[in-house]
C-alpha positions in Angstrom: 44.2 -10.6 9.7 47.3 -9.0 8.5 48.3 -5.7 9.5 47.4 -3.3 7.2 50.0 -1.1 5.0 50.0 2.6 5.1 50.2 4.3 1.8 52.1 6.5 3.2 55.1 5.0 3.2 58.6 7.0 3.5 56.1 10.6 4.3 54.8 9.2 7.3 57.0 11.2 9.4 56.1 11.0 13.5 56.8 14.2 15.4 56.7 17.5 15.4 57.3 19.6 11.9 57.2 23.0 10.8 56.8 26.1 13.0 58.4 25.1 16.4 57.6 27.5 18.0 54.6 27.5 20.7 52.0 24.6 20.2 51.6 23.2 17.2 48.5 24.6 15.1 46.9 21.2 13.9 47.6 17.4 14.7 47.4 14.9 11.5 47.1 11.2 12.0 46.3 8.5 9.5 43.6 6.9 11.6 42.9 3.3 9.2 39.2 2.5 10.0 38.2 -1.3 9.5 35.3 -0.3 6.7 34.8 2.7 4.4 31.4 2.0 2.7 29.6 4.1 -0.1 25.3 3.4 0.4 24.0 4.7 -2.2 20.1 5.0 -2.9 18.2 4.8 -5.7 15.8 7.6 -6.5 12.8 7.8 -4.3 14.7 5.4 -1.5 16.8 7.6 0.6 14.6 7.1 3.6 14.9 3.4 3.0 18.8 3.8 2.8 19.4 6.0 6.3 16.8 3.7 8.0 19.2 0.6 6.5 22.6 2.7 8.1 21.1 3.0 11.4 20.2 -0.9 11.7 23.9 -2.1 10.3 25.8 0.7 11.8 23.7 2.1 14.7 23.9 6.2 13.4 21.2 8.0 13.1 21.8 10.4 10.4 19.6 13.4 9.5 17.6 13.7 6.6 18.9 16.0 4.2 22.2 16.4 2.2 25.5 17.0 3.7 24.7 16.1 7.2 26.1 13.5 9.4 27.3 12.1 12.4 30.2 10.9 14.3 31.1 8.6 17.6 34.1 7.6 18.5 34.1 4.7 16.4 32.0 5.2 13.5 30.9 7.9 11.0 28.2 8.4 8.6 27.7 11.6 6.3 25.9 12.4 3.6 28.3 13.1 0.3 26.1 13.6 -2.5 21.8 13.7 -2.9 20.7 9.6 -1.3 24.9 8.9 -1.0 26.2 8.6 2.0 30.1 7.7 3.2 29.8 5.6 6.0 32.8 4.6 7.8 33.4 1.8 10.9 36.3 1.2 13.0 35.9 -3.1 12.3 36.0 -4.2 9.0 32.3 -6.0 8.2 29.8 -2.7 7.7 29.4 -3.6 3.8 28.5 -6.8 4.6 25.9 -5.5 7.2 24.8 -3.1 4.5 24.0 -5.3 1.9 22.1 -7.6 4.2 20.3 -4.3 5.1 19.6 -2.7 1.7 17.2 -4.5 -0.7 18.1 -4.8 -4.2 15.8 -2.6 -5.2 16.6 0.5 -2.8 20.1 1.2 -3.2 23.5 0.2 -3.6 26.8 -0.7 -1.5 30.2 -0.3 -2.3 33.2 -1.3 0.5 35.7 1.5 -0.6 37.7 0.2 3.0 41.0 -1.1 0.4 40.7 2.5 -2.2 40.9 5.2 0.4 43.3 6.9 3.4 41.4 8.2 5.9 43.1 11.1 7.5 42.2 13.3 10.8 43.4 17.1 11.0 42.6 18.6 14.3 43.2 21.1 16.1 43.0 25.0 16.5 44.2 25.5 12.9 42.3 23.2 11.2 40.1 24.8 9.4 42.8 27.5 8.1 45.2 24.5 6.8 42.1 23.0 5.2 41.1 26.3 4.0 44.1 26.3 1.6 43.3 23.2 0.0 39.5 23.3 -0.9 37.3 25.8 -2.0 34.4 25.6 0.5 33.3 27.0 3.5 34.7 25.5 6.5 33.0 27.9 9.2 30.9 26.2 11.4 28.0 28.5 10.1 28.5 27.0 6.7 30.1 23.4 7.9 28.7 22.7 11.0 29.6 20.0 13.0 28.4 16.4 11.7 28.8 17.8 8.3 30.2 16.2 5.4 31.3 17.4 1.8 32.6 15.8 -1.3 35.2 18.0 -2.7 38.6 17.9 -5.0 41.6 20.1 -4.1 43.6 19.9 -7.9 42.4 16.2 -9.3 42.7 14.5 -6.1 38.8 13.9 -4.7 38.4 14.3 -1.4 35.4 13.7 1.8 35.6 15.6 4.6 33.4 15.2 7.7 33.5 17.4 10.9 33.8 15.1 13.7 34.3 17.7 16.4 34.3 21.3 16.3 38.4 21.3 16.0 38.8 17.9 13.9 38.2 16.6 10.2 38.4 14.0 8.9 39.0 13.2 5.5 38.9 10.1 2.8 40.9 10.3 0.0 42.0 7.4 -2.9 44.5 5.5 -1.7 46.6 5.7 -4.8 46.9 10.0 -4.2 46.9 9.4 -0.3 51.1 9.7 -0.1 50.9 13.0 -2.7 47.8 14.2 -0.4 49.7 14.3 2.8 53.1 15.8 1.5 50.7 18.8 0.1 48.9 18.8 3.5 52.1 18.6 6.0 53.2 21.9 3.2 50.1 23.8 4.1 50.5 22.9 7.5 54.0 24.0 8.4 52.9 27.9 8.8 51.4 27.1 12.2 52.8 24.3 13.0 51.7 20.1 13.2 52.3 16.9 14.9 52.1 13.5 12.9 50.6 10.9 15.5 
């Protein structure tokens, strides 16, 4: 397989930016999972659809909209009533999927080559995320396992909270260099490393 391309290009900047001062506030890395897959169900078949997620990805994710789950190598979160992101660190999920899925439950889409998947950790994250989207990122309101399917301007965006400090977050590939040149701007207040 062929290494995969960053959309990042030139703004892919390693190191340390911004405030330099003390540790740096939030971490952002372009983490390139294998598989980014869209399952969604039709009316009356999300139970159908979470039971097929757990057989070809092995994530149990609750029943009800907006939660999720997260391991160290996979992801799975609900983004919209019976649609669910789920995301793998090896490429072959959608195939899994659709061998999981009958016709007449739901649908698959492999997003894996029309989105960036980006990670912002760290004490700050939820204040540099705050700037760009208008939700609630408290872990009252987004706890952890959450996901949301949100825009910041016209550029759509999923987040997930993977761990009580960390997001991550799936935007179209064809916005992804735009995306993080507005992020690393809201992020040089407190501070970030590109890893």
């Amino acid at each position: 397989m062929a290494e995969q391309v960053s959309p990042l290009g030139p703004a892919w900047m390693p190191g340390r930016h911004g405030r330099a001062d003390g540790e740096a506030g939030v971490v952002l890395t372009e983490t390139r999972p294998g598989s980014i897959v869209q399952a969604a169900a039709f009316p009356g078949s999300e139970k159908a659809i979470i039971a097929a997620i757990k057989k070809a990805a092995g994530l149990s994710l609750p029943d009800g909209a907006g939660g999720g789950i997260a391991t160290d190598t996979k992801a799975a979160f609900g983004i919209a009533p019976g649609r669910f992101l789920v995301v793998d660190q090896s490429e072959g999920l959608a195939d899994r999927l659709r061998a999981a899925i009958k016709p007449a439950e739901g649908a698959v889409t492999d997003l894996s080559h029309g989105r960036t998947a980006i990670r912002v950790s760290g004490p700050h994250a939820e204040w540099v995320l705050a700037k760009l989207f208008a939700i609630d990122l408290d872990p009252t309101a987004f706890p952890l396992g959450a996901g949301r399917a949100t825009q910041h301007h016209d550029i759509q965006a999923h987040l997930h909270r993977t761990a009580p400090a960390c997001f991550d977050l799936y935007v179209f590939r064809s916005l992804a260099r735009s995306f993080w040149t507005m992020l690393c701007h809201a992020a040089e207040e407190v501070g970030y490393d590109v890893r």
